[in-house]
C-alpha atoms as an extended CHARMM CRD file, in Angstrom:
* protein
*
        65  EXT
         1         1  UNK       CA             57.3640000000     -243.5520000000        5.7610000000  PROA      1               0.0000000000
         2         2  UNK       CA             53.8610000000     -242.3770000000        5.8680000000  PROA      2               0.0000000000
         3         3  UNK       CA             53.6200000000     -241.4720000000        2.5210000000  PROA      3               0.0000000000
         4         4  UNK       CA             54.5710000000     -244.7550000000        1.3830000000  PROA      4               0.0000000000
         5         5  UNK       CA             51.7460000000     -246.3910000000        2.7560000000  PROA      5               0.0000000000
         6         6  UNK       CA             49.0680000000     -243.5520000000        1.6830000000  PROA      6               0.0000000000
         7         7  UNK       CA             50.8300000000     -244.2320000000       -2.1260000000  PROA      7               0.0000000000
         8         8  UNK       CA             50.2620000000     -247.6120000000       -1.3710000000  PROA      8               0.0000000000
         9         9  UNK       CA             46.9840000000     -247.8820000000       -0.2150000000  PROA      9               0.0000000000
        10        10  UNK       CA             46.2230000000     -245.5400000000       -2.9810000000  PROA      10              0.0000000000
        11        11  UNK       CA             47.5300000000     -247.7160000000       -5.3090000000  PROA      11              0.0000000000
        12        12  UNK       CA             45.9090000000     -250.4660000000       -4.2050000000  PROA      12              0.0000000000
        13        13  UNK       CA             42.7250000000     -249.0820000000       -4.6700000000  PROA      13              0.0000000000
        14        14  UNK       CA             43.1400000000     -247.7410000000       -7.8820000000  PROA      14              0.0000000000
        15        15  UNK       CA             44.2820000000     -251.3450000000       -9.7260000000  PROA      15              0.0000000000
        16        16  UNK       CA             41.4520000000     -252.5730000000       -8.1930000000  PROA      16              0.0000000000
        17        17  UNK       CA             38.5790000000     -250.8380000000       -8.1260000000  PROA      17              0.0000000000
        18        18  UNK       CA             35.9650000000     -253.2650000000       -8.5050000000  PROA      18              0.0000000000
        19        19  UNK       CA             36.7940000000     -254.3690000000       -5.0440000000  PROA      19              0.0000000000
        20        20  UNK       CA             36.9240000000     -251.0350000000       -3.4860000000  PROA      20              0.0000000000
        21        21  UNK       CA             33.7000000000     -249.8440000000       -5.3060000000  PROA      21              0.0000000000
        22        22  UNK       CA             32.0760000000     -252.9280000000       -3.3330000000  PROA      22              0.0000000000
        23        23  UNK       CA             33.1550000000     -252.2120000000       -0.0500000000  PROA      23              0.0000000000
        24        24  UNK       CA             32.3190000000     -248.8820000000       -0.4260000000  PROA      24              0.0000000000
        25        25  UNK       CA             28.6480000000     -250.0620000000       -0.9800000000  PROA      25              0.0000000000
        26        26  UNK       CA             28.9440000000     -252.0770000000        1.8120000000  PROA      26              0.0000000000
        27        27  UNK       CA             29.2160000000     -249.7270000000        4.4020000000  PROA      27              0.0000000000
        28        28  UNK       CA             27.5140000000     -247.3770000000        2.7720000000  PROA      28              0.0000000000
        29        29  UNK       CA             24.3840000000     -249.4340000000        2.2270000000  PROA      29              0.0000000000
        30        30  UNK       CA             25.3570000000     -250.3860000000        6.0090000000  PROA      30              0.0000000000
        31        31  UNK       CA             25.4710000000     -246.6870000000        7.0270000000  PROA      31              0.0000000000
        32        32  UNK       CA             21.8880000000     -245.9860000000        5.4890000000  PROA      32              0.0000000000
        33        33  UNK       CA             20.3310000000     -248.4640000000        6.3960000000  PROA      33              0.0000000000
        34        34  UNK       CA             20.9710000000     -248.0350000000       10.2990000000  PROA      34              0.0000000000
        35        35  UNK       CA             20.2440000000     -244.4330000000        9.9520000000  PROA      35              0.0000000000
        36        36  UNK       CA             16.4480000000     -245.8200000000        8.0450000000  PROA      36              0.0000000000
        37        37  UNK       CA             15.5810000000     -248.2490000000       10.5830000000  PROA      37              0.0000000000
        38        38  UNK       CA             16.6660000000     -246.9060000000       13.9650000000  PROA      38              0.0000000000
        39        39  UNK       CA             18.3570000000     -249.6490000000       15.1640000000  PROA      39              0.0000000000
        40        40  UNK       CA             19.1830000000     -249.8690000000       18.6120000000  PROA      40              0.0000000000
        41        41  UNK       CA             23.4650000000     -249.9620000000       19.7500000000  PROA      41              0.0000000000
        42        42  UNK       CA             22.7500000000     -253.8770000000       19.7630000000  PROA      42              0.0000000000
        43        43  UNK       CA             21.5710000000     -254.7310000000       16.4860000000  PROA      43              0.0000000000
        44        44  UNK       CA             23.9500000000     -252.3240000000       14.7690000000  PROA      44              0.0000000000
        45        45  UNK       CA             26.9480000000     -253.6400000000       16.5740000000  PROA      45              0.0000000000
        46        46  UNK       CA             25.7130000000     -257.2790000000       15.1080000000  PROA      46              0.0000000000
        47        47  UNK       CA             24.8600000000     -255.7850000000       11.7660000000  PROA      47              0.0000000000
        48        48  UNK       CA             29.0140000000     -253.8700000000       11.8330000000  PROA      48              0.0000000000
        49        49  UNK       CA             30.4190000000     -257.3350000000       12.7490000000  PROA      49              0.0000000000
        50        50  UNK       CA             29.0780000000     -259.1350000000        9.9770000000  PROA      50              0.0000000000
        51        51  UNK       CA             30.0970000000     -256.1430000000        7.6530000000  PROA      51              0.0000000000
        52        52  UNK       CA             33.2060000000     -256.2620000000        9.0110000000  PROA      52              0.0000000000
        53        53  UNK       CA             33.5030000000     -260.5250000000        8.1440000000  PROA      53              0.0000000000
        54        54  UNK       CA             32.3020000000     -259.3120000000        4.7550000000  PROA      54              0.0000000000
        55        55  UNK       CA             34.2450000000     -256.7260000000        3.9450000000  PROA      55              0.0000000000
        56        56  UNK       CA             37.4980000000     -259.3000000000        5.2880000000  PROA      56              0.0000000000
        57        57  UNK       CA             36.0400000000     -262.1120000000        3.0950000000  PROA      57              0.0000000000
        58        58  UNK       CA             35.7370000000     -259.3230000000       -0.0250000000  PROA      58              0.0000000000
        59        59  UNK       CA             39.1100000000     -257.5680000000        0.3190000000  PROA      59              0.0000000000
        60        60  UNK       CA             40.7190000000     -260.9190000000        0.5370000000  PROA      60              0.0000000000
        61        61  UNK       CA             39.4810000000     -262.0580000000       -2.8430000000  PROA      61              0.0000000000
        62        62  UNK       CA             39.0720000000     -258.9290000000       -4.0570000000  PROA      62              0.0000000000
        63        63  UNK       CA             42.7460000000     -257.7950000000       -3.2320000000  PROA      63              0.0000000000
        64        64  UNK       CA             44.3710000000     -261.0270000000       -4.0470000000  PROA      64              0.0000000000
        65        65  UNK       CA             46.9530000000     -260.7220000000       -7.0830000000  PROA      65              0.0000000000
């Protein structure tokens, strides 16, 4: 059962890699950017929920046969 949806998700990202390649940025980006500036627990949690709304917003047009 678990395999299935590692082959899956797998799959997924290889047809579409455009998509994955951009959320990958995303956090990424997010990741060093937070580590730059020394934000304080506040401002990052803002910063990961609007990432997060992104990253939804992206993988549902990104993902969408």
């Amino acid at each position: 059962m678990k395999k299935t949806n590692f082959t899956k998700s797998l799959l997924l990202h290889i047809r579409y890699p455009w998509t994955a390649i951009c959320l990958l940025i995303l956090w990424i980006g997010l990741a060093v950017m937070c580590a730059i500036l020394h934000l304080d627990a506040r401002e990052v949690i803002e910063l990961v929920y609007c990432a997060g709304v992104a990253t939804l917003i992206i993988a549902f047009v990104g993902f969408r046969a």
